[in-house]
C-alpha positions as CSV (number, residue, x, y, z in Angstrom):
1,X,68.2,149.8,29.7
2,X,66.6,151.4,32.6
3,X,67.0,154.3,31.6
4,X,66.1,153.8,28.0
5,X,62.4,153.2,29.7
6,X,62.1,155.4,32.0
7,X,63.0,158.2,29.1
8,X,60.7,159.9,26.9
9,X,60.6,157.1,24.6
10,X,59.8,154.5,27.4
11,X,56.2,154.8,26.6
12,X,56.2,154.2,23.3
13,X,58.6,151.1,23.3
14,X,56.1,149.7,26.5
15,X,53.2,150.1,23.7
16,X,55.3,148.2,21.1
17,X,55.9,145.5,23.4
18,X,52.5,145.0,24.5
19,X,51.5,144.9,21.4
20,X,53.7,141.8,20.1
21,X,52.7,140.4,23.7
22,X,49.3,140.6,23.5
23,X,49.2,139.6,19.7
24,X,51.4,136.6,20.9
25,X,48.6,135.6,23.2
26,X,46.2,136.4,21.0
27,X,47.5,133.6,18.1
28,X,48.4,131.4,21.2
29,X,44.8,131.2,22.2
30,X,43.7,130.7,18.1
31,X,46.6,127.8,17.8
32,X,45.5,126.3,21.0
33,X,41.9,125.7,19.8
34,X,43.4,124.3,16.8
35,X,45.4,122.0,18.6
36,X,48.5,122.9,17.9
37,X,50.4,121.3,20.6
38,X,54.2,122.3,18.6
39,X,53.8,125.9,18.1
40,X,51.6,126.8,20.9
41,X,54.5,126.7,24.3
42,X,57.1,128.1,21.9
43,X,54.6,131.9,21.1
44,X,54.0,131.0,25.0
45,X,57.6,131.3,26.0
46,X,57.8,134.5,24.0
47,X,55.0,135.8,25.0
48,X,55.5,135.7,28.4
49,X,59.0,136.7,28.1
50,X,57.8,140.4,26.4
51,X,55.4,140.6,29.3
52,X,57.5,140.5,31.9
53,X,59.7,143.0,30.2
54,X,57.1,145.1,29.6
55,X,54.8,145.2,33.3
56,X,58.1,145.6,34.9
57,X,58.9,148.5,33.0
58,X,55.4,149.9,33.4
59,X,55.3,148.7,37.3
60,X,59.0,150.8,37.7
61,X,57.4,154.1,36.0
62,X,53.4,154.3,37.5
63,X,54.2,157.4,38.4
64,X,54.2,158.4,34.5
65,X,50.6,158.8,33.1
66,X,52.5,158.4,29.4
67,X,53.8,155.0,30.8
68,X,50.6,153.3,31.9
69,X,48.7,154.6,28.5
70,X,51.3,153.0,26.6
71,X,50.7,150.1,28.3
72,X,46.9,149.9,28.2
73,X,47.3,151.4,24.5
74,X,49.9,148.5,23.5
75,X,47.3,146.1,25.1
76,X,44.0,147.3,23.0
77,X,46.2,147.3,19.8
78,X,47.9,144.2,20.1
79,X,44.2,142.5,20.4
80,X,43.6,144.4,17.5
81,X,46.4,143.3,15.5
82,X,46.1,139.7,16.8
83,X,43.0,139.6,15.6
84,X,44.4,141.1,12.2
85,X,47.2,138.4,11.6
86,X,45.2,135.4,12.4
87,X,42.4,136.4,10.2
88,X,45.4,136.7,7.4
89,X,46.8,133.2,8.0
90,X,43.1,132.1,8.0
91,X,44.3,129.2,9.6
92,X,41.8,125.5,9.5
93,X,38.4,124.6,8.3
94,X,34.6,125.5,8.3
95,X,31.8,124.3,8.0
96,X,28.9,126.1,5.6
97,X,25.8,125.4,5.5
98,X,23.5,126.7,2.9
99,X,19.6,126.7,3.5
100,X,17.5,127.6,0.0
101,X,14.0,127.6,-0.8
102,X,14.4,127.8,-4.6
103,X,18.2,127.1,-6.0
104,X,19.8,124.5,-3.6
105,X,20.7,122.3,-6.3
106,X,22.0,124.9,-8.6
107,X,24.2,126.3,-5.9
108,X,25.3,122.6,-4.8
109,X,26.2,122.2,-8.6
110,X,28.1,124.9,-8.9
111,X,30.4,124.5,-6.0
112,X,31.1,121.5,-7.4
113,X,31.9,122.5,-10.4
114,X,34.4,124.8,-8.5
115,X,36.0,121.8,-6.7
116,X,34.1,122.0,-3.5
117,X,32.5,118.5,-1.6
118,X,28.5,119.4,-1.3
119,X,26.1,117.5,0.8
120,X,22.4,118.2,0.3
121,X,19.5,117.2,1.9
122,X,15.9,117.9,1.5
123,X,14.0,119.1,4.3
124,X,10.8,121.4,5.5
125,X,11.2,124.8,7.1
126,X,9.1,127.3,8.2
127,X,7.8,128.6,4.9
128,X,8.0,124.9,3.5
129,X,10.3,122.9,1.1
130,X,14.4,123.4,1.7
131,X,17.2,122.4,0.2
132,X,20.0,122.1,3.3
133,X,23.8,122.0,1.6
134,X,26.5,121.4,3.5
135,X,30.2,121.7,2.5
136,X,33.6,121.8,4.6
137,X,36.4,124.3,3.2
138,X,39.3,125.6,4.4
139,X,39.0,129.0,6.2
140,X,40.6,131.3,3.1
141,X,37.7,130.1,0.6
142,X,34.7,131.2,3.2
143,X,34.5,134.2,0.7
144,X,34.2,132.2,-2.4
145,X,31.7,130.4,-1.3
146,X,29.5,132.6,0.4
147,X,29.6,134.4,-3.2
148,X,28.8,131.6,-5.2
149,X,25.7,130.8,-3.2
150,X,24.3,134.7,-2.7
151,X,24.6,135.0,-6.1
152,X,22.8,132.3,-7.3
153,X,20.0,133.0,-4.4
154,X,20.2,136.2,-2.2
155,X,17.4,134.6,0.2
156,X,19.6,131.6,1.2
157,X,20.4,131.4,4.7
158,X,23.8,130.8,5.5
159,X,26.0,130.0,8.8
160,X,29.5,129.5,9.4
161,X,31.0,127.4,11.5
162,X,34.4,126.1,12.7
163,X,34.7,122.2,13.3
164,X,36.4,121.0,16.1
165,X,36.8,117.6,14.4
166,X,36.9,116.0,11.8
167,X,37.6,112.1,10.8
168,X,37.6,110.9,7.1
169,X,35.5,112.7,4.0
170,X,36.8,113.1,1.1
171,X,39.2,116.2,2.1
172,X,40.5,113.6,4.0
173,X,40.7,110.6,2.2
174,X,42.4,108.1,4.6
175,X,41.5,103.8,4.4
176,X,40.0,102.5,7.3
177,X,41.4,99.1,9.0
């Protein structure tokens, strides 16, 4: 195997493995924000498993300029593609809230008519009268929602959050003792 790496395609299969490394890490570090006590050790053990294939190999061949760009190379791209996947799974919730001058009610009705929980709330900003709506989704319908509410008022302001937690509502309908 040695030898494998230390040949012309050593620097290529380095890359590859830090890639899957570093995108490892990269869903490790998402998961473990998310709590996800199962999954989290088992990308861990992987993870670090491909890394110490891979710096050992890069470590045994520094004399090689080919072998150290794959690594760094590997490195920037698996960030890249860890960023990539996650965003695909578009794993957990947010939080939107919706601020409108004009069309808050309009754009609370027609998330609801889309299946979405609204909460709204009057309030004063700096150019005066709001309407503050506030809705939880799950991550994959950010899109939706944000289109539902630009089109019915292109001024709104918007922000995006991710919760850290979250007890009851009706997403979660659970009876209290």
């Amino acid at each position: 195997m040695t030898e494998l790496f230390a040949g012309p395609w050593g620097p290529l299969l380095i890359f590859g493995l830090r890639v899957v490394d570093v995108t490892l890490a990269t869903l490790r570090m998402l998961l473990t924000m998310r709590d996800r006590r199962v999954v989290v050790p088992v990308i861990g053990f992987f993870e670090a498993l491909i890394w110490v294939l891979a710096i050992g190999t890069a470590i045994q061949n520094l004399q090689s300029p080919l072998h150290i760009l794959g690594y760094a190379g590997g490195f920037a791209s698996g960030t890249v593609v860890g960023l990539w996947v996650e965003g695909k799974l578009a794993m957990g919730l947010a939080t939107i809230r919706v601020i409108s001058r004009a069309e808050g009610e309009e754009i609370a009705n027609a998330l609801r008519a889309e299946g979405f929980g609204v909460t709204e709330f009057d309030g004063y900003g700096r150019q005066g009268k709001v309407e503050l709506l506030m809705t939880l989704v799950k991550r994959r319908q950010i899109g939706h929602v944000l289109k539902i509410a630009e089109e019915l008022d292109d001024d709104a302001f918007i922000s995006v959050d991710e919760p850290r937690t979250i007890r009851r509502g009706w997403m979660f309908a659970t009876r209290r003792k």
